[in-house]
C-alpha positions in Angstrom: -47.0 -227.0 86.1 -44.1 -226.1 84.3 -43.7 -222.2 83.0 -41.7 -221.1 80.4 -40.0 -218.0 81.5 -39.2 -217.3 84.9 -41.0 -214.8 87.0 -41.7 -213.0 90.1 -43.5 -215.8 92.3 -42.1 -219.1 90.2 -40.0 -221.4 91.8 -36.6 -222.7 90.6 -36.4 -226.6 91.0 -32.8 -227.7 91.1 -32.4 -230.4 87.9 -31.5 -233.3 90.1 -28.2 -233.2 87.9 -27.0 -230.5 90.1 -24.9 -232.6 92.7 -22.0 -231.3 95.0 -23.6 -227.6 94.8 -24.2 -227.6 98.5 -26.2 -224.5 98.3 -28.5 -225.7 95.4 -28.5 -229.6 95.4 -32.1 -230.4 95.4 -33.9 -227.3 96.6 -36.5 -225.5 95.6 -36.3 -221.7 95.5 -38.9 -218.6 95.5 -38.0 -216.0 92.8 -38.7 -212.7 94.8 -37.7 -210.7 91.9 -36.7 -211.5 88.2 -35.8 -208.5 85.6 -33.4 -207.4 83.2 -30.7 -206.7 85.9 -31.0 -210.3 88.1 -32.7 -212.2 89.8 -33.1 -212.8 93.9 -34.9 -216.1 95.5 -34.8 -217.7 99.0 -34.3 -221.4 99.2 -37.8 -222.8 100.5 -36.7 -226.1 101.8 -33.1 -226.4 103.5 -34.2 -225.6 107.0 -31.1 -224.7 109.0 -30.2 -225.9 112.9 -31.7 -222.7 114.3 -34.8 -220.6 115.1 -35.7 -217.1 115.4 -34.9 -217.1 119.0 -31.2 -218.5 118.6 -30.6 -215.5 116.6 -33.0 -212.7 118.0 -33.1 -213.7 121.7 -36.0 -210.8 122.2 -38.3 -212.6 119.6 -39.9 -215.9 122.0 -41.1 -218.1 119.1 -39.1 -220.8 117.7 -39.3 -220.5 114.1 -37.6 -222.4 112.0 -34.7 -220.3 109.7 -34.0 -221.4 106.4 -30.8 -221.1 104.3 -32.2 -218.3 101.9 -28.7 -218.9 99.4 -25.2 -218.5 99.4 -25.2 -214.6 99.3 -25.0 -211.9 102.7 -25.5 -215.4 105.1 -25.2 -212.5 107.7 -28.6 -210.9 106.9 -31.9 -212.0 108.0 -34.9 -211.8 105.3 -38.1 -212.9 105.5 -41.3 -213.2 103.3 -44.6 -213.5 104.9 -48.7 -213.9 103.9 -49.7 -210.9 106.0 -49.1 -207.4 104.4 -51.9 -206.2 106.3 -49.6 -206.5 110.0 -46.8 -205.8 108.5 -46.0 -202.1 106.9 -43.2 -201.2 104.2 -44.0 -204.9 102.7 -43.3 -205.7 99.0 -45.6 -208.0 97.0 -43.7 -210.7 95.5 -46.7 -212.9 93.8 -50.3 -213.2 94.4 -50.4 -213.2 98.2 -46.5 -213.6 98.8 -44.9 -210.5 100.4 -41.3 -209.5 101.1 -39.7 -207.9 103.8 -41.4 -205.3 105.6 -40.8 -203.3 109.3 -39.0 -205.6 111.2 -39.9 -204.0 114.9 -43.5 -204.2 114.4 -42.8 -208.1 113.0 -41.4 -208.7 116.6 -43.9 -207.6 118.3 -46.4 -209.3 116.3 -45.0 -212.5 116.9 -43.6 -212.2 120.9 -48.3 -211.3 120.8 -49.0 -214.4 119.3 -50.3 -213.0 116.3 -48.3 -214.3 113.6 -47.6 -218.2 112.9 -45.1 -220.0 111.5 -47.8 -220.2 108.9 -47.7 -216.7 108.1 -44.0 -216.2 108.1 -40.7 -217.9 107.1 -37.4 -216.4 107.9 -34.2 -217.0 105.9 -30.2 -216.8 106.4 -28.8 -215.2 103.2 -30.5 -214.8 99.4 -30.0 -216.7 96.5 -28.9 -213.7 93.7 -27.7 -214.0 89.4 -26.3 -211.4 87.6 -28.2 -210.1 84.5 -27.6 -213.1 82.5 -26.7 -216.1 84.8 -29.9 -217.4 85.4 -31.0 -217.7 82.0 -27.5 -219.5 81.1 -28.0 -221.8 83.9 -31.6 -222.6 82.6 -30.3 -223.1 79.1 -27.9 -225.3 80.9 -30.8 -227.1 82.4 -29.5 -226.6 85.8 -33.6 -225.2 86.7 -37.0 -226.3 86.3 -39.4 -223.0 86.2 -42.3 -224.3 88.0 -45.9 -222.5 88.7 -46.4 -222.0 92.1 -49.7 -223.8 92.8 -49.5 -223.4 96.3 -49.9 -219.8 96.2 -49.8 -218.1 100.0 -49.4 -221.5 101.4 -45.7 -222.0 100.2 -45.5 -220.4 103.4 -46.0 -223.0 105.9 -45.0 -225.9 103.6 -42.9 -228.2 105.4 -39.5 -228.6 103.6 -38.5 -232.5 104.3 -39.9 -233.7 100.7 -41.0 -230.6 99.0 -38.1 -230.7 96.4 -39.0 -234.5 95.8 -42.6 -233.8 95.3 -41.6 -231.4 92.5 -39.7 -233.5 90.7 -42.6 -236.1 90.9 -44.6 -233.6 89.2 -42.3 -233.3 86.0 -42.9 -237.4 85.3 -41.0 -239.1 82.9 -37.5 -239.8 83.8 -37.6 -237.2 86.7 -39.7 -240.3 88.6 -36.6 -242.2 88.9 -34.6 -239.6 90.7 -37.6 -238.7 92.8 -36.9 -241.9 95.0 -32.8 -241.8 94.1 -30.1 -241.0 97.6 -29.1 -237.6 97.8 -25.5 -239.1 97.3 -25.3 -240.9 94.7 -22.4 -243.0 96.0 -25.2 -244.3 98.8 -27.2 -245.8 95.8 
């Protein structure tokens, strides 16, 4: 379902336009936060060659990690279904939490009590300034999409989750569901 105005819990589907944006080309980002001053997301579906263990060694799970965006690749985030394990969390959407104490998150996981359902782990954020989200929407560089899948984004597996949202819109949009993601292969 298509929304209007982009909030908190939306997603951001790339307009399959965008092309040569390796950060953005077809993905699908979670809006963590959307008001006057910007906006943060993490991309849900460009899983990276690494898992939690790569970069936490301590942590003995092997979790995928996501590229979250081009912005502080450095930084690990991470947005979970489980705000009752994990304290200091921030609600992003309906059963969508941010963040939260990161020791207590490791210990969870090394005790087998959080899944790669519950949790998804990202390298970097996807950020705009004040106004650059809404000129890249104007642009139609975006889709604002509902997310139906609530909770459950969680443990969606990436490999056709951007095509299945452009399936969604119809229309012309059908075409490019089934088009190369380089155009020259086509």
């Amino acid at each position: 379902m298509i929304a209007a105005k982009p909030k908190r819990g939306h997603l951001l589907v790339a307009e399959p336009s965008i092309t040569g944006d390796l950060s953005f080309n077809r993905s699908v980002v979670l809006l963590a936060d959307h008001n006057d001053e910007g906006s943060v997301g993490f991309i849900l579906n460009k899983p990276l060659g690494y898992t939690i263990h790569d970069l936490i060694p301590e942590i003995s799970a092997s979790f995928k990690i996501y590229n979250g965006g081009p912005i502080e690749q450095d930084n690990l985030y991470f947005i979970h279904n489980i705000p009752q394990l994990i304290p200091g969390s921030i609600e992003i959407a309906t059963g969508i939490y941010w963040g939260g104490d990161f020791e207590s998150t490791k210990d969870l996981i090394n005790q087998g009590k959080i899944s790669r359902n519950n949790i998804r782990f990202f390298l970097g954020y996807s950020g705009w300034d004040a106004e650059q989200l809404q000129n890249e929407l104007a642009s139609n560089s975006w889709i604002i999409s509902e997310n139906e899948l609530r909770n459950k984004i969680i443990g969606k597996s990436a490999s056709d989750f951007w095509r299945e949202k452009i399936m969604e819109q119809g229309g012309d949009y059908l075409i490019w569901s089934n088009a190369p993601e380089n155009p020259i292969y086509n």
